[in-house]
PDB file of N, CA, C and O in Angstrom:
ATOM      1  N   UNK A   1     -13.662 -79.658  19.339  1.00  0.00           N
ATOM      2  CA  UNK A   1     -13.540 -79.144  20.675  1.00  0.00           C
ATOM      3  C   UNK A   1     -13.650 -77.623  20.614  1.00  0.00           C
ATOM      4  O   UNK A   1     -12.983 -76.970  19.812  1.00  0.00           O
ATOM      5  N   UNK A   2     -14.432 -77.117  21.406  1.00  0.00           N
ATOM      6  CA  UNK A   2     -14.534 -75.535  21.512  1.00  0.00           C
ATOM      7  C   UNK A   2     -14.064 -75.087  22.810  1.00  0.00           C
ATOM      8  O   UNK A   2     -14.580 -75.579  23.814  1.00  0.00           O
ATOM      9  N   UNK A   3     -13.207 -74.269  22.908  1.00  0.00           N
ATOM     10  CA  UNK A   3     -12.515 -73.479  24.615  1.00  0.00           C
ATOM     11  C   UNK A   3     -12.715 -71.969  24.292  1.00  0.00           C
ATOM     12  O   UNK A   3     -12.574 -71.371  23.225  1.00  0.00           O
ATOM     13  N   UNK A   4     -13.072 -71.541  25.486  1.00  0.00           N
ATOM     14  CA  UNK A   4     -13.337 -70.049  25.289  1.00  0.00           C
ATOM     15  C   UNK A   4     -11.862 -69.444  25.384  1.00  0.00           C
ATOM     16  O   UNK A   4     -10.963 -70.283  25.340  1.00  0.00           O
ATOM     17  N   UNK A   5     -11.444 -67.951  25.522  1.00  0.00           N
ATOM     18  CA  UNK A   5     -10.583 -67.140  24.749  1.00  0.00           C
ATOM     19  C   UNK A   5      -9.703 -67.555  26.005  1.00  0.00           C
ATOM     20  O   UNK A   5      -8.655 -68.144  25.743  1.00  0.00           O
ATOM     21  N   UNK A   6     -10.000 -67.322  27.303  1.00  0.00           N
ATOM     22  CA  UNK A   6      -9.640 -67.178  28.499  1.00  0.00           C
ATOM     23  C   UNK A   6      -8.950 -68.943  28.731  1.00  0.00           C
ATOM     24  O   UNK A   6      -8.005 -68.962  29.519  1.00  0.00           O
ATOM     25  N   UNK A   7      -9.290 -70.153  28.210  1.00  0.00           N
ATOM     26  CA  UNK A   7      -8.970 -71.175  28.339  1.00  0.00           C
ATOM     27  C   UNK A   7      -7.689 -71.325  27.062  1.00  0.00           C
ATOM     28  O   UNK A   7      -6.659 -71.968  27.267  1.00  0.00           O
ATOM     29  N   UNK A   8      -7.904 -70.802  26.101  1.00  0.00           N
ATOM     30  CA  UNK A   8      -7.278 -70.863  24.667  1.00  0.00           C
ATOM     31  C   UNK A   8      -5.483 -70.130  25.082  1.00  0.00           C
ATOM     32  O   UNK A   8      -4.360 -70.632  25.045  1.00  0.00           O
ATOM     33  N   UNK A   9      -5.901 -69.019  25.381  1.00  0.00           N
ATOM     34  CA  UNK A   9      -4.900 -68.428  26.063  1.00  0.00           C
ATOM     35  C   UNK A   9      -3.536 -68.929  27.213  1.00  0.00           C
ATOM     36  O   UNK A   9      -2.307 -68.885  27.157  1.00  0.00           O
ATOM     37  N   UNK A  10      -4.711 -69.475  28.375  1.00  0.00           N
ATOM     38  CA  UNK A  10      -4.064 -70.433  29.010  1.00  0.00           C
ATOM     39  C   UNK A  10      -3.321 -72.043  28.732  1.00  0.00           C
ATOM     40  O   UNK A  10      -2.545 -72.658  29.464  1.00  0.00           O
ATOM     41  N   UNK A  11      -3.765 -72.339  27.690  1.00  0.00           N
ATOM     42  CA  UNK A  11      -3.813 -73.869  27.151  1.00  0.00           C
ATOM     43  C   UNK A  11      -2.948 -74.118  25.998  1.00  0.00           C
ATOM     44  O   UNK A  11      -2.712 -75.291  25.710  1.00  0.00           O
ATOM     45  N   UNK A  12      -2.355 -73.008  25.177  1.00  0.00           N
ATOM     46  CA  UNK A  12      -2.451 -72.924  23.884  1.00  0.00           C
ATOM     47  C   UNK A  12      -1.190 -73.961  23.526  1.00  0.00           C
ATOM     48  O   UNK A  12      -1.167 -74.485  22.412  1.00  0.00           O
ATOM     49  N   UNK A  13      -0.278 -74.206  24.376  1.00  0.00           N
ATOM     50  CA  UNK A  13       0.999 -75.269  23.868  1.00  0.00           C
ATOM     51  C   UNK A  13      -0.075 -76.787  24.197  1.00  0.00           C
ATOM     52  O   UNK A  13       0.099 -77.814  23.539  1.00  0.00           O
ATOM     53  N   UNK A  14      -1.139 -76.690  25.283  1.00  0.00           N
ATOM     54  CA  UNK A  14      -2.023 -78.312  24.725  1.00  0.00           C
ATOM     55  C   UNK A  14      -2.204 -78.310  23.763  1.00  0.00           C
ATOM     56  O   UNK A  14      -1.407 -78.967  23.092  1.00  0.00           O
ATOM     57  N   UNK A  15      -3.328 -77.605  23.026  1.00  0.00           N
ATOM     58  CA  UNK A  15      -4.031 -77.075  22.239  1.00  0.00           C
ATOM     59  C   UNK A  15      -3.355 -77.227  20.675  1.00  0.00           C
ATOM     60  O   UNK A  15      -3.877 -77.861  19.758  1.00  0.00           O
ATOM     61  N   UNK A  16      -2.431 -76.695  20.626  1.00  0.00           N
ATOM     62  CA  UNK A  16      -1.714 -76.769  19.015  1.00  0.00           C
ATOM     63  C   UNK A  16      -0.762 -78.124  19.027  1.00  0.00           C
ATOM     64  O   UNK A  16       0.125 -78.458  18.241  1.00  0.00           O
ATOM     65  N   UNK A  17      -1.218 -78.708  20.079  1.00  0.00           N
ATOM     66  CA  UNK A  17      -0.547 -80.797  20.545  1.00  0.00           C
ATOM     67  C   UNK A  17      -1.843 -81.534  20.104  1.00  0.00           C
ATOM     68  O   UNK A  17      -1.653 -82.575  19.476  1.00  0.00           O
ATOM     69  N   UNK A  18      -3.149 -81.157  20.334  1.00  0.00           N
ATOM     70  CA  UNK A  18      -4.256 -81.344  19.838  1.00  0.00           C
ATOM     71  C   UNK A  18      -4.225 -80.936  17.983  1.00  0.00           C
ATOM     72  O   UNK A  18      -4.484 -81.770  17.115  1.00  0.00           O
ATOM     73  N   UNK A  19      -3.848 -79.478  17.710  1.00  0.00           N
ATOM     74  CA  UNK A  19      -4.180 -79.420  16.480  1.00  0.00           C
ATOM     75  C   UNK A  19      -3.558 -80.216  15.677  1.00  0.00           C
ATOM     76  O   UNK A  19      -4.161 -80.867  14.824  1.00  0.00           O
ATOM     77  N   UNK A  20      -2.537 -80.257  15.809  1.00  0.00           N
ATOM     78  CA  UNK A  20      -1.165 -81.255  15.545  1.00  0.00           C
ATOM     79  C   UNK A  20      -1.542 -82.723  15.021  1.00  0.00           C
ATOM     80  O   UNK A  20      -1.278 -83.265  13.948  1.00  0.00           O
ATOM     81  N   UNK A  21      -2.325 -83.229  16.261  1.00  0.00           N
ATOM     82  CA  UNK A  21      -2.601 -84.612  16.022  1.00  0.00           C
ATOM     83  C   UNK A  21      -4.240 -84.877  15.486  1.00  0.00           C
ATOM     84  O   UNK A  21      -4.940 -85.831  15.824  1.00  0.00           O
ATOM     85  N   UNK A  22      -4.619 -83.806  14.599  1.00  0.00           N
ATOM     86  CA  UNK A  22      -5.872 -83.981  13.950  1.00  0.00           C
ATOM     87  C   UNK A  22      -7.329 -83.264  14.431  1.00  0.00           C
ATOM     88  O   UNK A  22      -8.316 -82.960  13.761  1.00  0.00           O
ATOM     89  N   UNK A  23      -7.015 -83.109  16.021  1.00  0.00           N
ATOM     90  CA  UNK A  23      -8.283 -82.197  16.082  1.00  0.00           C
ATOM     91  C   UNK A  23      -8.468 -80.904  16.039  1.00  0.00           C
ATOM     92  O   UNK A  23      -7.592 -80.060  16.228  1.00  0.00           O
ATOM     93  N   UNK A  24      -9.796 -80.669  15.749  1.00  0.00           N
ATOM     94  CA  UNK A  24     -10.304 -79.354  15.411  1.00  0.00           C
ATOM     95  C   UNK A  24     -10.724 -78.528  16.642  1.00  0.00           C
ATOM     96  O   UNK A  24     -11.406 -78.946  17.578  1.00  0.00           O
ATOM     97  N   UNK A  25     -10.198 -77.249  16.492  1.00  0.00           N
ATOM     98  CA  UNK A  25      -9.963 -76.744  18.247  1.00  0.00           C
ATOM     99  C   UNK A  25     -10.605 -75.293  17.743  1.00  0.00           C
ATOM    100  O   UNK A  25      -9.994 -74.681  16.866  1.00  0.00           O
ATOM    101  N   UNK A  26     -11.771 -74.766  18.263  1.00  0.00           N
ATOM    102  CA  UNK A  26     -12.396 -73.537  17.903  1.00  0.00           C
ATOM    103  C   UNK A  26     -12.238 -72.562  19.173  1.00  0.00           C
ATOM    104  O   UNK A  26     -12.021 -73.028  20.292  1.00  0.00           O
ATOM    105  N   UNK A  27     -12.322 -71.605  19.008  1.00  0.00           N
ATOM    106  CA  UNK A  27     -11.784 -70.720  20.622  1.00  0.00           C
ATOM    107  C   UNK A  27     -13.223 -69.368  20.069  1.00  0.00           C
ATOM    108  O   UNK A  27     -13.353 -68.567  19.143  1.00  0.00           O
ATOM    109  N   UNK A  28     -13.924 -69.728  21.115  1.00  0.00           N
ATOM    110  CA  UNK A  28     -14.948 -68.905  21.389  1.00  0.00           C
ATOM    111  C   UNK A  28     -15.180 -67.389  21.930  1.00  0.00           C
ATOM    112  O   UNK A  28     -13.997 -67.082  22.082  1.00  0.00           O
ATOM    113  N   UNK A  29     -15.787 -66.433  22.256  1.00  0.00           N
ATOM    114  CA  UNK A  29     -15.849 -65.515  23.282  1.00  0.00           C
ATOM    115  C   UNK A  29     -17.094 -65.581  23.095  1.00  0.00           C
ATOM    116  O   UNK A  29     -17.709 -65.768  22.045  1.00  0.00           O
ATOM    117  N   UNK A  30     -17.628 -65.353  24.597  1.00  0.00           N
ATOM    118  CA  UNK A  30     -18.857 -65.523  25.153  1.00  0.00           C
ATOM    119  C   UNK A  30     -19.737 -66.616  24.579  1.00  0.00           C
ATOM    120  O   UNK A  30     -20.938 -66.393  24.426  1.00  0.00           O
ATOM    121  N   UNK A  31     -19.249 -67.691  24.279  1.00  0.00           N
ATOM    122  CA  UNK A  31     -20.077 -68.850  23.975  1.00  0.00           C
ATOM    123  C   UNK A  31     -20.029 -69.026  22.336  1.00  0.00           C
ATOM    124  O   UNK A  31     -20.142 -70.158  21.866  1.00  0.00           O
ATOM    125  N   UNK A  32     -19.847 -67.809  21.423  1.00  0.00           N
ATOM    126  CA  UNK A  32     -19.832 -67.514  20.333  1.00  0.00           C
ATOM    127  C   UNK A  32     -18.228 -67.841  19.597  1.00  0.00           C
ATOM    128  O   UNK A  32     -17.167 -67.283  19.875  1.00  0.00           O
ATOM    129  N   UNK A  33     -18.466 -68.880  18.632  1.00  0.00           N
ATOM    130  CA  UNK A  33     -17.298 -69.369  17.790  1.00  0.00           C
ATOM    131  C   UNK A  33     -16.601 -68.081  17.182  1.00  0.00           C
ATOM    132  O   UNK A  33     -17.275 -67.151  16.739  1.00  0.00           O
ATOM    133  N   UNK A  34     -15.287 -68.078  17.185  1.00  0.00           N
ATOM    134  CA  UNK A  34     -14.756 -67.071  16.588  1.00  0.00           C
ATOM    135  C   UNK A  34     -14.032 -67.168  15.686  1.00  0.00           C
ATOM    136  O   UNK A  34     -14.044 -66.611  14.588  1.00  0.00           O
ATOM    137  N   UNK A  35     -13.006 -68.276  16.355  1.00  0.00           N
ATOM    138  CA  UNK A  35     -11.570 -68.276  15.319  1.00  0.00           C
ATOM    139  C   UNK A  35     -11.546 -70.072  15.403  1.00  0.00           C
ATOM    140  O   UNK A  35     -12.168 -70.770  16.203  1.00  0.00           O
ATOM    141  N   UNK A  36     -10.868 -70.399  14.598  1.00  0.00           N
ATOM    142  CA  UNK A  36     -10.197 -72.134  14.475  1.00  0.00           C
ATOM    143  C   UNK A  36      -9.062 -72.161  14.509  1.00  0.00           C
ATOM    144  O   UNK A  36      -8.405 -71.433  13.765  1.00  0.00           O
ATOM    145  N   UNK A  37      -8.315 -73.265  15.646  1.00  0.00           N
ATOM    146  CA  UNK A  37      -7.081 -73.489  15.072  1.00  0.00           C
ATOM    147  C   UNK A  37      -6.398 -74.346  14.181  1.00  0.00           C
ATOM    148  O   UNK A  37      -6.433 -75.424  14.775  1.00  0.00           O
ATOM    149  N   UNK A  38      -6.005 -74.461  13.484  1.00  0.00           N
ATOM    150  CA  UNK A  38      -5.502 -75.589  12.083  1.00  0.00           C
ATOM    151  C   UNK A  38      -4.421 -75.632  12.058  1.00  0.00           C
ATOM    152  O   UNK A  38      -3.947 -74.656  12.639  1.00  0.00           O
ATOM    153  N   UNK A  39      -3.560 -76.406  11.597  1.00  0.00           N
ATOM    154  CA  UNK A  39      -2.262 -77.031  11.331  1.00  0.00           C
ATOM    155  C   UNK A  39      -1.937 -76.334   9.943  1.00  0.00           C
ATOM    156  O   UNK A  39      -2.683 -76.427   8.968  1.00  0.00           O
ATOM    157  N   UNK A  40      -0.622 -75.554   9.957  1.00  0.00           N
ATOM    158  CA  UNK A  40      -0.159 -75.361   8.677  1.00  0.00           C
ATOM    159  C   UNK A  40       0.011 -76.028   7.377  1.00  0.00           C
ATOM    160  O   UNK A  40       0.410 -77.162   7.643  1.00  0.00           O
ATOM    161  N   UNK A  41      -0.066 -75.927   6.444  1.00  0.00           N
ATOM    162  CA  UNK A  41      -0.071 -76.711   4.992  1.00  0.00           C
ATOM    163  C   UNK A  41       1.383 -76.602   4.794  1.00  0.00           C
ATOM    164  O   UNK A  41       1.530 -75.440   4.415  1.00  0.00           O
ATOM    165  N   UNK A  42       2.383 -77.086   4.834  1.00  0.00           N
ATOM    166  CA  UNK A  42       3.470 -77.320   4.482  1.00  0.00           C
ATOM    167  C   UNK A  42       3.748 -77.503   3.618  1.00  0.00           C
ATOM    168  O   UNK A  42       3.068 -78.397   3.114  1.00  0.00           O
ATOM    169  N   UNK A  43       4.938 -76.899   2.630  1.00  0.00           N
ATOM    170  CA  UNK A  43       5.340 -77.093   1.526  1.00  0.00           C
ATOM    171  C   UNK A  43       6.251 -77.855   1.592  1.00  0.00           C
ATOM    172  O   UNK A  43       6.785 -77.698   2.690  1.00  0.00           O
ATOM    173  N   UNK A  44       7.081 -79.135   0.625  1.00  0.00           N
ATOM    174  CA  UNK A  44       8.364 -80.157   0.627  1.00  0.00           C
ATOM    175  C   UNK A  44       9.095 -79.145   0.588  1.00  0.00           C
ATOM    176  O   UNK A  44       8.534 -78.059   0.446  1.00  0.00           O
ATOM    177  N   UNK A  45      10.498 -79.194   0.697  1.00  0.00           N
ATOM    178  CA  UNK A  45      11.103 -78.683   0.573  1.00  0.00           C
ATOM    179  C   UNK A  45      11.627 -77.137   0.743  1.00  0.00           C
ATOM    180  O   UNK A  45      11.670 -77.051   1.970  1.00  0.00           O
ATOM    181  N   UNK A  46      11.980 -76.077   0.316  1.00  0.00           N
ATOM    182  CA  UNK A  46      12.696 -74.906   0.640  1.00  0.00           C
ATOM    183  C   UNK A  46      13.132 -73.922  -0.791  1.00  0.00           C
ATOM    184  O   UNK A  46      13.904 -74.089  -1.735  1.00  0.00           O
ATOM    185  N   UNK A  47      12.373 -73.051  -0.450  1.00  0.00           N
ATOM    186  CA  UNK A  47      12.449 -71.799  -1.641  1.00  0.00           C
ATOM    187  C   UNK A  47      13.598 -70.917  -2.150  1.00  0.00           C
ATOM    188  O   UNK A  47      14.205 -70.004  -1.589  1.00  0.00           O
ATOM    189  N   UNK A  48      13.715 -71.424  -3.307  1.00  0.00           N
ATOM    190  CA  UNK A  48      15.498 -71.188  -3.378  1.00  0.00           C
ATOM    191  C   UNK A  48      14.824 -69.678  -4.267  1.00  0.00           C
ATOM    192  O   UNK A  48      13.938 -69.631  -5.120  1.00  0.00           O
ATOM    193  N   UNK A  49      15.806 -68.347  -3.544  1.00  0.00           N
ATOM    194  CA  UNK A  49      15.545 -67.238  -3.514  1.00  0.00           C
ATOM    195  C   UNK A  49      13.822 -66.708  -2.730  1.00  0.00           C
ATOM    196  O   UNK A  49      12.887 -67.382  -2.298  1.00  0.00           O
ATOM    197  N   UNK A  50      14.024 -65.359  -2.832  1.00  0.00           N
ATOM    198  CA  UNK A  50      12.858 -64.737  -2.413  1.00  0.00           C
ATOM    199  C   UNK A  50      11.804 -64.890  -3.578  1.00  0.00           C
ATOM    200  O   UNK A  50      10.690 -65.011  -3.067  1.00  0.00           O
ATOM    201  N   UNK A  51      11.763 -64.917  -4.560  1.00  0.00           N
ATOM    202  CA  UNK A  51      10.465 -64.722  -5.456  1.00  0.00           C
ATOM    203  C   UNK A  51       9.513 -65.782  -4.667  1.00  0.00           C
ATOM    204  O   UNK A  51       9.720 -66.600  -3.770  1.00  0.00           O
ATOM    205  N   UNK A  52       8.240 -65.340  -5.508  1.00  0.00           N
ATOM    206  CA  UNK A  52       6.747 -65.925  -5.168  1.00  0.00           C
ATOM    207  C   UNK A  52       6.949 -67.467  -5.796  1.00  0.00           C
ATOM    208  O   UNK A  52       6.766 -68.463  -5.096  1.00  0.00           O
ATOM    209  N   UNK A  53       7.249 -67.520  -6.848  1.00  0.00           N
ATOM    210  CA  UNK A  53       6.742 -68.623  -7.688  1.00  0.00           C
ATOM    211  C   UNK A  53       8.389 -69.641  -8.088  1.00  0.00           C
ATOM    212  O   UNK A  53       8.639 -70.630  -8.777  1.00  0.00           O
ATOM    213  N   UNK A  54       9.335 -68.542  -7.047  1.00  0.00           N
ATOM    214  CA  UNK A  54      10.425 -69.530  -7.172  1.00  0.00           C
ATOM    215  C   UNK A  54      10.412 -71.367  -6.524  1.00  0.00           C
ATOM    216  O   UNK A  54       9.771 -71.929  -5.636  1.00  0.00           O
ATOM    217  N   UNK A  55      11.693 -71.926  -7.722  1.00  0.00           N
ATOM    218  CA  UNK A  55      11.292 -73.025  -7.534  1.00  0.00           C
ATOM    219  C   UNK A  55      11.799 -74.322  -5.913  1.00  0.00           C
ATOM    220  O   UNK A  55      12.811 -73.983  -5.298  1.00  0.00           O
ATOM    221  N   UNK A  56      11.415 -75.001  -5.654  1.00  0.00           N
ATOM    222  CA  UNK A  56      11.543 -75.588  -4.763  1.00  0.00           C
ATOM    223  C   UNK A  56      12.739 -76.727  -4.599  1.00  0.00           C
ATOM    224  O   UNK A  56      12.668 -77.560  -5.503  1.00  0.00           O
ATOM    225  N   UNK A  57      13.905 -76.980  -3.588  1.00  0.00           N
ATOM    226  CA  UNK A  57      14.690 -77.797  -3.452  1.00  0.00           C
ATOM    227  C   UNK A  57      14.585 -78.352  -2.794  1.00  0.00           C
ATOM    228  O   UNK A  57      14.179 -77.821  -1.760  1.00  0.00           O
ATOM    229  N   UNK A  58      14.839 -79.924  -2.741  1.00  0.00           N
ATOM    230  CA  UNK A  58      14.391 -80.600  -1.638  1.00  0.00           C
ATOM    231  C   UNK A  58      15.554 -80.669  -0.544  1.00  0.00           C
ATOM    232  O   UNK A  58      16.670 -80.452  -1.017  1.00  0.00           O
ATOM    233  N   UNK A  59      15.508 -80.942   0.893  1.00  0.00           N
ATOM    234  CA  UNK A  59      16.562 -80.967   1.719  1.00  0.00           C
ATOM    235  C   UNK A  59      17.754 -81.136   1.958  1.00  0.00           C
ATOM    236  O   UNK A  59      18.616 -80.545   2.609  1.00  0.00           O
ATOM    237  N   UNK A  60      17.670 -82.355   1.117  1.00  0.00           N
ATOM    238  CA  UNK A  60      19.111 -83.219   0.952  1.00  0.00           C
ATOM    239  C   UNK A  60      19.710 -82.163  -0.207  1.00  0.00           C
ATOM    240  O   UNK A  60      20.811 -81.691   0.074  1.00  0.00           O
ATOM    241  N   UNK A  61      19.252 -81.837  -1.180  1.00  0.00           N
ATOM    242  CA  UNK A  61      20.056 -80.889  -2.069  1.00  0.00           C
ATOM    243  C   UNK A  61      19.876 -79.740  -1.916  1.00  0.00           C
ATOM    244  O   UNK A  61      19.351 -79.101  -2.828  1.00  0.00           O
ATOM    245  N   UNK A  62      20.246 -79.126  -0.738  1.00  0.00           N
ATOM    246  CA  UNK A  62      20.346 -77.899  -0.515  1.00  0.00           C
ATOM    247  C   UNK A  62      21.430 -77.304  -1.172  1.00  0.00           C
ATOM    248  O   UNK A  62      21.399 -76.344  -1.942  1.00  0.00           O
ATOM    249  N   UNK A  63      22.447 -78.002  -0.776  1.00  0.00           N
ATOM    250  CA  UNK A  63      24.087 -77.597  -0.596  1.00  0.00           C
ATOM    251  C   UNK A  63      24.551 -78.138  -1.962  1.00  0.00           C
ATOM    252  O   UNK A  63      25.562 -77.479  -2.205  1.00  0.00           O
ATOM    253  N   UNK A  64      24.298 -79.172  -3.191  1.00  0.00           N
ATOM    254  CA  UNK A  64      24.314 -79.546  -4.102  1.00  0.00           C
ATOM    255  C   UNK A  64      24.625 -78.284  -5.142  1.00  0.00           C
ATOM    256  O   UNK A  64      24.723 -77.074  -4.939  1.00  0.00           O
ATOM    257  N   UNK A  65      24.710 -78.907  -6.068  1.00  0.00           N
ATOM    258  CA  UNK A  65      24.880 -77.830  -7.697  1.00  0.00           C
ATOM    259  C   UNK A  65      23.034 -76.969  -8.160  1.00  0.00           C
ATOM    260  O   UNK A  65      22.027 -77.555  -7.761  1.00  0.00           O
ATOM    261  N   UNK A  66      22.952 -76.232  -8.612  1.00  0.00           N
ATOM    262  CA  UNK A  66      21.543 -75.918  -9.177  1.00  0.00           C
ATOM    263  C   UNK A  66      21.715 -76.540 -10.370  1.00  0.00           C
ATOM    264  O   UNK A  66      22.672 -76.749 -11.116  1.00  0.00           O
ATOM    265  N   UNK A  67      19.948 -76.914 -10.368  1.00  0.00           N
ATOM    266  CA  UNK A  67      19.995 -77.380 -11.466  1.00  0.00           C
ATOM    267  C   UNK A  67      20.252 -76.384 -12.861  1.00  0.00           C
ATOM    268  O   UNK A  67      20.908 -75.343 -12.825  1.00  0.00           O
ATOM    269  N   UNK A  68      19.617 -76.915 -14.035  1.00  0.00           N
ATOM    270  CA  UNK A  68      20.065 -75.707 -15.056  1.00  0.00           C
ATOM    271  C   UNK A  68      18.762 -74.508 -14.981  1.00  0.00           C
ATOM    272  O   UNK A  68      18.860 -73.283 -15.036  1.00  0.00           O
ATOM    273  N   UNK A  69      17.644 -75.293 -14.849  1.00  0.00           N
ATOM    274  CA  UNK A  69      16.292 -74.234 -14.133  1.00  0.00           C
ATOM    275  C   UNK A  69      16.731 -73.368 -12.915  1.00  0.00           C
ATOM    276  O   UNK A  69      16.647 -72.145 -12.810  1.00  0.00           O
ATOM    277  N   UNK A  70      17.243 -74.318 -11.968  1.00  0.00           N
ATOM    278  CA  UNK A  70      17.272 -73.186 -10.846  1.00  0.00           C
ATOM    279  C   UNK A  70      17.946 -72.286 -11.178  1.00  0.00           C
ATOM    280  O   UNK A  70      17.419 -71.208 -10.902  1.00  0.00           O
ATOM    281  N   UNK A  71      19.575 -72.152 -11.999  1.00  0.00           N
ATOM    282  CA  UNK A  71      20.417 -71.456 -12.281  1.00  0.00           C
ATOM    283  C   UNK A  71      19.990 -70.375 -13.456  1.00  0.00           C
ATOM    284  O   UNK A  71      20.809 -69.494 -13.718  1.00  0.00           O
ATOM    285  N   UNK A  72      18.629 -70.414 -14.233  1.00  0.00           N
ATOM    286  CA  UNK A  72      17.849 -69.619 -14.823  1.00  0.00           C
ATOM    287  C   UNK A  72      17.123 -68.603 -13.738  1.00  0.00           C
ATOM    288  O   UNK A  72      17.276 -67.382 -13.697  1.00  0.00           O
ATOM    289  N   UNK A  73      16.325 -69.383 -12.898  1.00  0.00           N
ATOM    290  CA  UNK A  73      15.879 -68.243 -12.047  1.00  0.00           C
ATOM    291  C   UNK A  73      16.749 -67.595 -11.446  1.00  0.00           C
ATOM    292  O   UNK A  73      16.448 -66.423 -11.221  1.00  0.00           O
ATOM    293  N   UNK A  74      18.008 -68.035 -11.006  1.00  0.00           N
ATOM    294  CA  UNK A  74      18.537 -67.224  -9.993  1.00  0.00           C
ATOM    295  C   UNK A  74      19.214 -66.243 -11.040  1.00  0.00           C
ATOM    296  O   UNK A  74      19.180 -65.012 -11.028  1.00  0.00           O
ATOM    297  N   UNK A  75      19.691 -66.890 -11.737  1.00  0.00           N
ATOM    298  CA  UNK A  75      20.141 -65.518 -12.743  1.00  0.00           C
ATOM    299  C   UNK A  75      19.336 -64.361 -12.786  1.00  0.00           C
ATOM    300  O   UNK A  75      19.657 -63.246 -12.376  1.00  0.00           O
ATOM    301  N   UNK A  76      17.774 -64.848 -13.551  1.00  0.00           N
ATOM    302  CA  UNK A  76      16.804 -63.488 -13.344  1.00  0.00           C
ATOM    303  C   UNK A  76      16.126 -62.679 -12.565  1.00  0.00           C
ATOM    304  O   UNK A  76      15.149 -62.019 -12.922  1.00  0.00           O
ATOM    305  N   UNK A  77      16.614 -62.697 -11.479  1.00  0.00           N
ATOM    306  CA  UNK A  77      16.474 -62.315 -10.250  1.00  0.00           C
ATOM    307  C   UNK A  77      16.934 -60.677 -10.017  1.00  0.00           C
ATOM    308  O   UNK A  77      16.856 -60.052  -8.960  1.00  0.00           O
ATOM    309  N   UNK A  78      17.349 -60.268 -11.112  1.00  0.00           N
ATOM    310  CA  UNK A  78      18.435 -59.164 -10.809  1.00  0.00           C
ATOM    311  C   UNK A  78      17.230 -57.930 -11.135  1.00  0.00           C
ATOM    312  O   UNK A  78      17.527 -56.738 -11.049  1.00  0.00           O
TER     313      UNK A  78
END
């Protein structure tokens, strides 16, 4: 589906209900494709500390013990 900027604008809580459920939604100006909208890539779970490459906990063990890895990274964190 392609909507120009002026429709995209107006529409955009349809629109990301559309991206949501699989379609591909392009937003034009002057007839000319510009941008796409896409659905985020989601990661499982939740990034225990700020680092880049820190490791991941899943939901239910948020509030749980770290493991002995996690309790390595968070140590080196300093």
């Amino acid at each position: 589906m392609q909507v120009n900027v002026h429709e995209a604008k107006t529409q955009l809580s349809r629109l990301l209900e559309l991206v949501e459920s699989g379609e591909k939604v392009i937003i034009a100006r002057q007839g000319q494709p510009v941008a796409e909208l896409v659905p985020v890539k989601r990661r499982k779970g939740l990034p225990l500390g700020i680092a880049k490459d820190a490791p991941l906990v899943s939901d239910g063990d948020w509030w749980g013990p770290l493991t002995d890895e996690e309790m390595e990274v968070w140590l080196a964190q300093d």
